[in-house]
C-alpha positions in Angstrom: 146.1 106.1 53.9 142.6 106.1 53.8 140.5 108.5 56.2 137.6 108.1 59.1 135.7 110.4 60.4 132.2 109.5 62.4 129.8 111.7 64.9 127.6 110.6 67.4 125.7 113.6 69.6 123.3 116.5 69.6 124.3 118.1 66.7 123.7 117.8 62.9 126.3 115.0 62.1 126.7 115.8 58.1 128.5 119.0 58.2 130.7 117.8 61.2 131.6 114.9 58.9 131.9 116.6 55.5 134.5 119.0 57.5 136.5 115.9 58.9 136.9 114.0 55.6 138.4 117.6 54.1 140.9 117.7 57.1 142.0 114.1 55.9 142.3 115.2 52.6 145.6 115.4 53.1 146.1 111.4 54.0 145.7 110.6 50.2 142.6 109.1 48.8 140.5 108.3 45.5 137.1 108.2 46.8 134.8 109.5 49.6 131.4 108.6 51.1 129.2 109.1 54.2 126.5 107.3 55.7 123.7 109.1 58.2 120.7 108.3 59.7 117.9 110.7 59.9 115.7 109.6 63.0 114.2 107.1 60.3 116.2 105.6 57.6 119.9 104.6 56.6 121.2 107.9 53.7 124.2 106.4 51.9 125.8 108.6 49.5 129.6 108.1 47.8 131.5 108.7 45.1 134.6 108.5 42.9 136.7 111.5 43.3 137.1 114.3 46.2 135.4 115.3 48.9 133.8 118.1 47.2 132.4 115.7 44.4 131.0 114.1 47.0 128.9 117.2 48.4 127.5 118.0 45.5 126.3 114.2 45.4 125.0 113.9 49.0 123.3 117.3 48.6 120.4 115.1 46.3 121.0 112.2 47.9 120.6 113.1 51.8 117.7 115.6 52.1 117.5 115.2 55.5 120.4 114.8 58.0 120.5 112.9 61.3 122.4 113.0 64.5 124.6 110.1 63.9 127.1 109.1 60.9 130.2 108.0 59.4 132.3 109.2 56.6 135.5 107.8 54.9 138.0 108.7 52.5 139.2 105.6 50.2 142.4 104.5 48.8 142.1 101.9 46.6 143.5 98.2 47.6 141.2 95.8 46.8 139.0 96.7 43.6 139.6 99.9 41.8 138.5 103.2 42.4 135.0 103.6 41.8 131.2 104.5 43.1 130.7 101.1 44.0 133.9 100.2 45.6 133.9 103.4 47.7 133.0 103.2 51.7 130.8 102.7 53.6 129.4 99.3 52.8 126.0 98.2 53.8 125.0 94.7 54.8 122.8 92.4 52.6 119.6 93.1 54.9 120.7 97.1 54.9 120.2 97.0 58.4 124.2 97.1 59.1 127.0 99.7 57.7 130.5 99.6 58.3 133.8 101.8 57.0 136.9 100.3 57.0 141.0 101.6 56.9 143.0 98.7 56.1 143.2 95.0 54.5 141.2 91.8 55.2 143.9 89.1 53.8 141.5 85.7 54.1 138.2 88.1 52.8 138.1 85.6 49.8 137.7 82.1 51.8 135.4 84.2 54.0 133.2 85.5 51.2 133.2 81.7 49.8 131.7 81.0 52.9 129.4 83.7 53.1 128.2 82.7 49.5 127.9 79.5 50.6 125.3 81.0 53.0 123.3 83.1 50.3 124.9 86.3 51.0 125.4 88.4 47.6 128.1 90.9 46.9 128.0 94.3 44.7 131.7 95.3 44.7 134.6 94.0 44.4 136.0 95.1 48.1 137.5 92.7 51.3 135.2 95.5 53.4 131.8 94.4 52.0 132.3 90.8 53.3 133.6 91.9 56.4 130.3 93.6 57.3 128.2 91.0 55.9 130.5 88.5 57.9 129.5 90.6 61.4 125.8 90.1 60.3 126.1 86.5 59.8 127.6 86.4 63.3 125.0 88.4 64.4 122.4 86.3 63.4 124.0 83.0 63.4 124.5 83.9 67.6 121.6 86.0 68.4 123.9 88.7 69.3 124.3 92.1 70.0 126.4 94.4 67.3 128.9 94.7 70.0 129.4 91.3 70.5 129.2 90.1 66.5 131.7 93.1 65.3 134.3 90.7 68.5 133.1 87.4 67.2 133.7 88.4 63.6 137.3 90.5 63.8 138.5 86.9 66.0 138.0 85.6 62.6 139.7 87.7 60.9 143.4 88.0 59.3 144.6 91.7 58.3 144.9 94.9 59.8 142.1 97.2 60.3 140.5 100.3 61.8 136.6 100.4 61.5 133.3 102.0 62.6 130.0 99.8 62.5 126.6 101.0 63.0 122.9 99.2 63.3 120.2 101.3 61.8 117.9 100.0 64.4 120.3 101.0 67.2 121.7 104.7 66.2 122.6 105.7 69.3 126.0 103.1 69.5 128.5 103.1 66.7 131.3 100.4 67.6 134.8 100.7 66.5 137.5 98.7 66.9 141.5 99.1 65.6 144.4 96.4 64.4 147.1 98.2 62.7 145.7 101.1 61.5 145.0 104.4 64.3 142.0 105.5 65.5 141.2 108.2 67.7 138.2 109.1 70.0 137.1 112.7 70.4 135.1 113.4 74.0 133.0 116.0 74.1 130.2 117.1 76.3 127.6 114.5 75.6 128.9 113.9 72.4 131.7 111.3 70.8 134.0 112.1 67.9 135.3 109.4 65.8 138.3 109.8 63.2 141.6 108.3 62.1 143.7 111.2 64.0 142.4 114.6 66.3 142.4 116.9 63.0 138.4 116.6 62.4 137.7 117.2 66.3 140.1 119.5 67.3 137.4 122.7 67.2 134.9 120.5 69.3 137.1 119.2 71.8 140.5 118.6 73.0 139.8 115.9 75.0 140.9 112.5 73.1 141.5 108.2 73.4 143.3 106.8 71.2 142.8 102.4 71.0 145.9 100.7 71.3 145.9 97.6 68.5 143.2 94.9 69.0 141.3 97.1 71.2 137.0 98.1 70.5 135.0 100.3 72.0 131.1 100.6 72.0 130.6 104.1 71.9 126.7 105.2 72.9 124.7 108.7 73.0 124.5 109.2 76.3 125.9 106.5 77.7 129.5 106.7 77.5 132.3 104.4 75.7 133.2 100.8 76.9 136.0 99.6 75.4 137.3 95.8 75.6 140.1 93.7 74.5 138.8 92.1 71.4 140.4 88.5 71.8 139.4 87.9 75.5 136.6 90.7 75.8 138.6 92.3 79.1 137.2 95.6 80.1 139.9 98.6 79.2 140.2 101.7 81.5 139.7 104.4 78.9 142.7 107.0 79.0 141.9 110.7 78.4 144.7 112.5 76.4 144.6 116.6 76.5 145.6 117.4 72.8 148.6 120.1 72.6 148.0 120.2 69.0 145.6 124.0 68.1 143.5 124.2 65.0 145.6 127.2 63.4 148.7 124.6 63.3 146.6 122.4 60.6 145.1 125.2 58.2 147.5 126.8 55.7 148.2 130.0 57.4 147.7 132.4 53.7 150.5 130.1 52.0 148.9 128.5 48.9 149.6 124.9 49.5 150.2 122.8 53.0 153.6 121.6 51.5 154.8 125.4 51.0 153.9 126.4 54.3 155.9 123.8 56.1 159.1 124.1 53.9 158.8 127.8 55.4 158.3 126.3 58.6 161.5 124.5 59.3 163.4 127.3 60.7 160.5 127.2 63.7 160.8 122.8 63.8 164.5 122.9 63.9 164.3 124.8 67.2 161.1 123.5 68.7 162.9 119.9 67.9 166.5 121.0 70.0 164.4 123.2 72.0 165.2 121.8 76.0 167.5 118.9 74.3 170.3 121.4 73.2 171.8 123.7 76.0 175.0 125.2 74.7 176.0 127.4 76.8 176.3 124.6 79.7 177.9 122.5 77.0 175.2 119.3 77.0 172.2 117.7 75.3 169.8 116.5 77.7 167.2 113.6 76.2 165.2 111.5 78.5 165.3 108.6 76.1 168.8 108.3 75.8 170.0 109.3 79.2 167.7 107.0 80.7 168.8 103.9 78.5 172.6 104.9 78.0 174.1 101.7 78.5 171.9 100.4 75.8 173.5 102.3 73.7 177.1 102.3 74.7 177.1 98.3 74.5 175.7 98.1 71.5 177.2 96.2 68.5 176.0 98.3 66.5 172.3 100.0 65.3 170.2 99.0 62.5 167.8 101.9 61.9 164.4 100.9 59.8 162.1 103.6 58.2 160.3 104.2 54.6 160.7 106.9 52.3 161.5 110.2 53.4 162.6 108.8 56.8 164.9 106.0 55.4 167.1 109.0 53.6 167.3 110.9 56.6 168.3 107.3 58.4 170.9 107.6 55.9 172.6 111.1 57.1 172.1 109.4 60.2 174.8 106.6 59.3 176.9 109.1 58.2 176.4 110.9 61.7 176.9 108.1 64.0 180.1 106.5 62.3 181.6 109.8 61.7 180.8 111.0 65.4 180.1 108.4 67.6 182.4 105.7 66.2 179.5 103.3 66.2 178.4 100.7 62.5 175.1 101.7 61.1 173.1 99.6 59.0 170.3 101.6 57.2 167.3 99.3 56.2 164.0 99.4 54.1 161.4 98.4 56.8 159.5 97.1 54.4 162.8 94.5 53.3 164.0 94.3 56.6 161.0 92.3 58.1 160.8 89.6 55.2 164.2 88.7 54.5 165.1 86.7 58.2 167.9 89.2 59.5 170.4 88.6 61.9 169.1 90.2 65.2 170.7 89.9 68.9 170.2 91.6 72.0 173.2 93.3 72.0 171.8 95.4 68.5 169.7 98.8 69.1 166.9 99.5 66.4 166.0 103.0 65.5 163.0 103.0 63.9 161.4 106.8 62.1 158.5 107.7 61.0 156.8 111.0 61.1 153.6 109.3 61.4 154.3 106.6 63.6 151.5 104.7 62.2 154.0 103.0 59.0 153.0 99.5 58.7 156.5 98.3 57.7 158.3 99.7 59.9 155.9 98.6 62.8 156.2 95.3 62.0 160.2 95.4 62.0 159.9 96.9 65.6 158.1 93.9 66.4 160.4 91.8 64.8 163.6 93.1 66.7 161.4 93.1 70.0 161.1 89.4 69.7 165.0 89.1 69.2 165.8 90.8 72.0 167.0 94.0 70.5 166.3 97.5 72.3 164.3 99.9 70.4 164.1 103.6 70.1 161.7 105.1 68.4 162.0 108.9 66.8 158.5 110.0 65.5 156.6 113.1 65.1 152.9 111.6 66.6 152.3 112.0 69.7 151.2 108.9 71.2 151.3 107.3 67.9 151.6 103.1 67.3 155.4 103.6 67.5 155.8 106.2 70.0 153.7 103.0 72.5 156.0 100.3 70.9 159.3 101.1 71.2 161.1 100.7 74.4 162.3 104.5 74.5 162.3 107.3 71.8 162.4 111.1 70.9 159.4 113.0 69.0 160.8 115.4 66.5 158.0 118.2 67.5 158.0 119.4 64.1 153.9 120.1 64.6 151.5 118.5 61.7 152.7 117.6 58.1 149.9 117.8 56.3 151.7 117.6 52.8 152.0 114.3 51.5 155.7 114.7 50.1 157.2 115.4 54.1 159.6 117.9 54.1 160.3 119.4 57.9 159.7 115.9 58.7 163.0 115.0 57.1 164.9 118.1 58.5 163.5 117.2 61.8 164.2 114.1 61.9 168.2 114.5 61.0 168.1 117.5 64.2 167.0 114.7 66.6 169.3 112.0 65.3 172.1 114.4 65.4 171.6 115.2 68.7 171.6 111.7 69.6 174.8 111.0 67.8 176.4 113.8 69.6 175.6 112.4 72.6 176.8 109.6 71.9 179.6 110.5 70.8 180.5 113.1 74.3 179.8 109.6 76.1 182.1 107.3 74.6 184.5 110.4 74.5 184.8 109.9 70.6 184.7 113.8 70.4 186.8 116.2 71.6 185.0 119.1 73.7 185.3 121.7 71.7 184.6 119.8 69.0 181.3 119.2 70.5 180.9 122.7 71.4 181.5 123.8 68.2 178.6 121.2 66.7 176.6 123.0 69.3 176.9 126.3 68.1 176.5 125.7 64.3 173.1 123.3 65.2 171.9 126.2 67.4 172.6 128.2 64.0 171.0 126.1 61.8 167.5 127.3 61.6 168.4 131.1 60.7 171.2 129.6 57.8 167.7 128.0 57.1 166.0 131.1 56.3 168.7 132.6 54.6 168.2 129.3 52.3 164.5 130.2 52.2 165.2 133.9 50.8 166.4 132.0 47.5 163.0 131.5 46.6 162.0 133.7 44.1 165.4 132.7 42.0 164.4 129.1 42.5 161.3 129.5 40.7 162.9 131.0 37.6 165.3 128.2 37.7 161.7 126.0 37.5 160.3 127.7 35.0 162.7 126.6 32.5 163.1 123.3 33.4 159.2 122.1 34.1 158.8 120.7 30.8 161.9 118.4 31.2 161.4 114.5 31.5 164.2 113.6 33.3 166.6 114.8 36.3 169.6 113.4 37.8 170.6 114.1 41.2 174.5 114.0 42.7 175.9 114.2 45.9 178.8 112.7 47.6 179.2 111.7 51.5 176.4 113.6 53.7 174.6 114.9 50.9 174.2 111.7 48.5 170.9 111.0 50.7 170.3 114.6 50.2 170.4 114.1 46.0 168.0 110.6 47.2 165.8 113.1 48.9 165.4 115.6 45.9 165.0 113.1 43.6 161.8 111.2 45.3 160.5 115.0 46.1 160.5 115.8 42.4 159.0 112.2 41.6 156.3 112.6 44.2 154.4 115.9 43.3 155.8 117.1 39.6 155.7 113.3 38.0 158.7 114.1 36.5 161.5 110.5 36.6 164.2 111.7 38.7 167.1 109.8 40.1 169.5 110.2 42.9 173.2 109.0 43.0 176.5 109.6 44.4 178.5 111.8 42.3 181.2 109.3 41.6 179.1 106.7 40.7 178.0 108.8 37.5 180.3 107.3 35.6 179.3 103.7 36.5 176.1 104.0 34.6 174.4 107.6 34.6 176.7 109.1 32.6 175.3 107.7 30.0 172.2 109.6 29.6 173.5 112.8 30.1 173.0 115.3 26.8 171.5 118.8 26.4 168.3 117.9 27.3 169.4 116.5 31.2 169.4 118.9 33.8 171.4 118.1 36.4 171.4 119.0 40.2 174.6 118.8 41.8 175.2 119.4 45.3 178.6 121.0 45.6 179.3 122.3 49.3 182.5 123.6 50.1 183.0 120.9 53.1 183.2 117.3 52.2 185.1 116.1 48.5 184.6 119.5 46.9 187.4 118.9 44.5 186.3 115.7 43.4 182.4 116.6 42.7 183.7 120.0 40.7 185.4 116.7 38.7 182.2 115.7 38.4 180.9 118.7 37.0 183.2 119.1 34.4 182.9 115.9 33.3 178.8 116.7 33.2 179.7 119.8 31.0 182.1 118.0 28.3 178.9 115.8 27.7 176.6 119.3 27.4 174.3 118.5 30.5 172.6 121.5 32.2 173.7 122.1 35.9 172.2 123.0 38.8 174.3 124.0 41.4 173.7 123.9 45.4 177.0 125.7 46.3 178.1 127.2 49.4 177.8 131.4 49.8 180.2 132.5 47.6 181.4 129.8 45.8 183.5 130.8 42.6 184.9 127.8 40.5 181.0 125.8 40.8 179.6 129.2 39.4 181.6 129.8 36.5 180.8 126.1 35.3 177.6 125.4 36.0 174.1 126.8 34.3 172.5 128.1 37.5 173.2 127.9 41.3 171.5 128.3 44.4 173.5 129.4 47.5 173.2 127.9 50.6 174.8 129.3 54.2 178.1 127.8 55.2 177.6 125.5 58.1 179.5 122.2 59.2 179.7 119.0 57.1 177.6 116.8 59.0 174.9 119.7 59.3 174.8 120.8 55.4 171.7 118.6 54.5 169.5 120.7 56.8 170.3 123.4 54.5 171.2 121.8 50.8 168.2 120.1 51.1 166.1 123.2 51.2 166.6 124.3 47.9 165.6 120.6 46.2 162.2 121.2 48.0 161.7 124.5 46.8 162.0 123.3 43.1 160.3 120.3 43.6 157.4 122.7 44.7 157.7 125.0 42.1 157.8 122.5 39.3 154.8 120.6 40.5 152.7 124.4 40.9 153.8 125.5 36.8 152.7 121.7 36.2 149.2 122.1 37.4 149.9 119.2 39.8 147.7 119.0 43.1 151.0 119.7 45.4 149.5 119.1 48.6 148.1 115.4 47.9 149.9 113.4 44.6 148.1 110.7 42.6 148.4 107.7 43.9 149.9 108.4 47.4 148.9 108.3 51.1 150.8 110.7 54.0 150.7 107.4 55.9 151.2 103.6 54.4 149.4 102.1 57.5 149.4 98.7 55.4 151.7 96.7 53.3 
């Protein structure tokens, strides 16, 4: 949600920032802007609309560019999207200009005040009074910017990540972070600024990344300070060396990011198990759980939290753990988990996913089981992401950047890791049967070339599209394992193709969803061979005496689904617990292709961010 990008150096900052804010495209936004200064005066130039709308504003509005400047990509929370609402926002004596990722929740007592004071306001944002806010401070204390931008966040209640600058200091840009990432880029005499490594990655690989309520006064030639901001402690600054190469976040000749990285699940699956699962010595080996075993073996049970994409694949994960490791799940939206006063103890372990690790919701319900005592384990795809530092222990999924905002390897990724943990689990509490665990083994070690076998059905997938991208409606069925699966295909069809789609276990069709079903409703059914196969082909004649179309997911070779249903889509054999890292395949592929014959933009939907870093 939201973008920031900012350069301080040698070079020519505009193109340097112009580049970043495309890189961050990808976080979802609905308005851009950049502010420079040439050696002489403050250029401000945004816009409604893209980045490239706003190059061909800031080409008449910023004739000459400067070594210094910020940029930002806006997603709308408070007033709508619009030239005057977009970032950055300049102070009432123009002297001061700020960007700004997050919320300011008491901006309208402080803007009273601020009125109060004479200060006048031309949008309708919480950002604009939190800049004129640092240059009341500023004033009001005969302060430095540094030292306002601390006086004035101690003031404030929300979550933020921001960049500040003083026209008549440009060489210092402060920054400071609540809730919302921010990463420093150090180069050779010059500092990087942007809300993750993707805009800096060709200028350096050298990053810091501010932990929450942390600043930093970042000056040409000077260096960065960074302090605490409630007690103004002095931080020691802590270099990272990025792994991550500037190949892995381009689209590598597919035509959208979300394409590419369906394609490249076969590769995440094994870089996620690569190291972790060693058949041939019969073990999984995984730092965070061997280190915190007991944790897990005295648990009363785990409540895993996550959002979205990652709550479905929490989902599979009950499935996994009961089944397996003989252990009661409880699968929670973070975002209802934190408000409704839950029942918490120590003797509870909290999983908490995100591919981000930068979700606001399900940060805060990490904080909230911390505070009960609970031990928490994070699985995330970040590196050294918000929950990757907050959780007591965790696993990354090492699925490499998802730069499509409808994730897709993050959800297959995210079921490998959680499987292995299950199976762990499960060879520790001796709930499995060694050659039942050897057997799991071998068929996850399988799964990512049954993956590409799924892949090859490409090309009939998108006929399959082609006559159903003008419906208005989908249902989506599955039973056990693969009712998150028919969740997950459902909200990927929502997401990019705008088209209403719902997901719900096959027997509960007839408690509701049965009746909309006609000619005109396709239906995708996922009918594996393992797991209540009899019951859902029940299910699919009862969908056929009531003339809905059918779509299929069937195991190789399948007979009976084939000669009932309209089309189906063949998916590899594999074990039940492991068929979502292949049923769910397909469902992304027509989600795709629906989306593409729709015109849609594929890679960043209306209306959504790759990250929810607030509430």
């Amino acid at each position: 949600m939201c973008g920031i990008v900012g350069y301080i150096g040698p070079r020519e900052a505009y193109p340097i920032i112009v580049e970043g804010l495309k890189r961050l495209e990808y976080r979802g936004y609905d308005s851009a802007g950049i502010a420079l200064f040439d050696g002489k005066d403050l250029k401000v130039s945004k816009t409604k609309g893209k980045v490239a709308d706003l190059e061909t504003r800031s080409e008449k509005e910023i004739t000459k560019y400067g070594s210094v400047g910020i940029g930002h990509t806006r997603w709308a929370t408070h007033g709508v999207p619009n030239d005057v609402n977009s970032h950055p926002h300049i102070s009432n004596s123009g002297e001061l200009v700020i960007i700004h990722n997050g919320i300011i929740e008491n901006y309208e007592s402080l803007k009273k005040e601020l009125i109060s004071r004479g200060y006048t306001f031309k949008s309708d944002t919480d950002t604009e009074v939190l800049i004129n806010l640092i240059e009341d401070v500023k004033k009001q204390e005969n302060v430095k910017l540094g030292k306002a931008v601390q006086i004035a966040l101690n003031q404030v209640v929300g979550a933020y990540a921001i960049a500040v600058f003083d026209k008549n200091k440009p060489e210092e840009i402060v920054i400071a972070r609540l809730g919302s990432p921010l990463a420093i880029g150090v180069g050779e005499d010059e500092f990087f600024i942007a809300s993750d490594a993707s805009p800096f990655l060709e200028y350096t690989k050298n990053a810091i990344y501010l932990e929450d309520e942390e600043m930093a006064i970042i000056r040409f030639h000077k260096g960065i300070k960074i302090r605490k901001i409630k007690d103004d402690s002095l931080v020691d600054p802590y270099i990272q060396k990025l792994q991550i190469n500037l190949e892995q976040i381009e689209k590598g000749g597919f035509d959208h990011f979300m394409l590419k990285e369906i394609h490249e699940q076969p590769k995440a699956i094994t870089d996620t198990y690569r190291g972790r699962l060693l058949r041939h010595e019969a073990i999984i080996k995984m730092a965070g759980i061997e280190d915190n075993m007991k944790k897990f073996l005295n648990a009363d049970r785990i409540i895993i939290v996550a959002c979205g994409t990652s709550w479905h694949a929490g989902l599979v994960a009950e499935y996994i753990f009961e089944d397996l490791a003989r252990v009661p799940v409880e699968v929670e939206y973070a975002s209802e988990f934190r408000y409704r006063n839950p029942i918490i103890t120590e003797k509870d372990v909290l999983i908490a996913i995100s591919q981000s690790g930068e979700t606001a919701d399900t940060l805060a319900a990490i904080k909230l089981a911390k505070s009960k005592g609970a031990f928490v384990f994070g699985v995330c795809n970040v590196v050294g992401s918000s929950i990757a530092r907050e959780t007591h222990a965790g696993a990354y999924t090492h699925a490499g950047p998802e730069i499509g905002v409808a994730s897709t390897k993050a959800f297959t990724t995210q079921i490998t890791v959680l499987t292995l943990i299950a199976l762990r689990l499960a060879r520790a509490k001796g709930t499995i049967s060694s050659s039942d665990f050897r057997h799991h083994l071998l068929e996850l070690e399988m799964i990512p070339k049954k993956v590409e076998e799924a892949l090859k059905s490409d090309k009939h997938i998108q006929k399959i599209s082609e006559t159903y991208k003008d419906t208005s409606n989908f249902l989506y069925l599955g039973r056990g394992y693969n009712f998150p699966v028919a969740l997950e295909g459902a909200l990927k069809l929502k997401e990019i193709s705008y088209i209403h789609a719902e997901g719900y276990p096959a027997a509960e069709m007839k408690h509701g969803p049965i009746a909309l079903i006609d000619e005109n409703m396709p239906i995708v059914v996922i009918a594996t061979k393992k797991g209540h196969y009899e019951k859902v082909v029940s299910n699919i004649q009862e969908i056929k005496s009531r003339k809905g179309k059918i779509i299929g997911i069937v195991t190789e070779g399948d007979v009976q689904v084939k000669e009932l249903a309209d089309h189906v889509i063949e998916v590899p054999e594999t074990l039940e617990s492991l068929s979502p890292l292949l049923t769910t395949i397909p469902l992304q592929l027509l989600s795709y292709h629906i989306a593409v014959m729709l015109g849609k933009n594929v890679d960043q939907p209306r209306n959504l961010a790759k990250s929810v870093t607030v509430e």
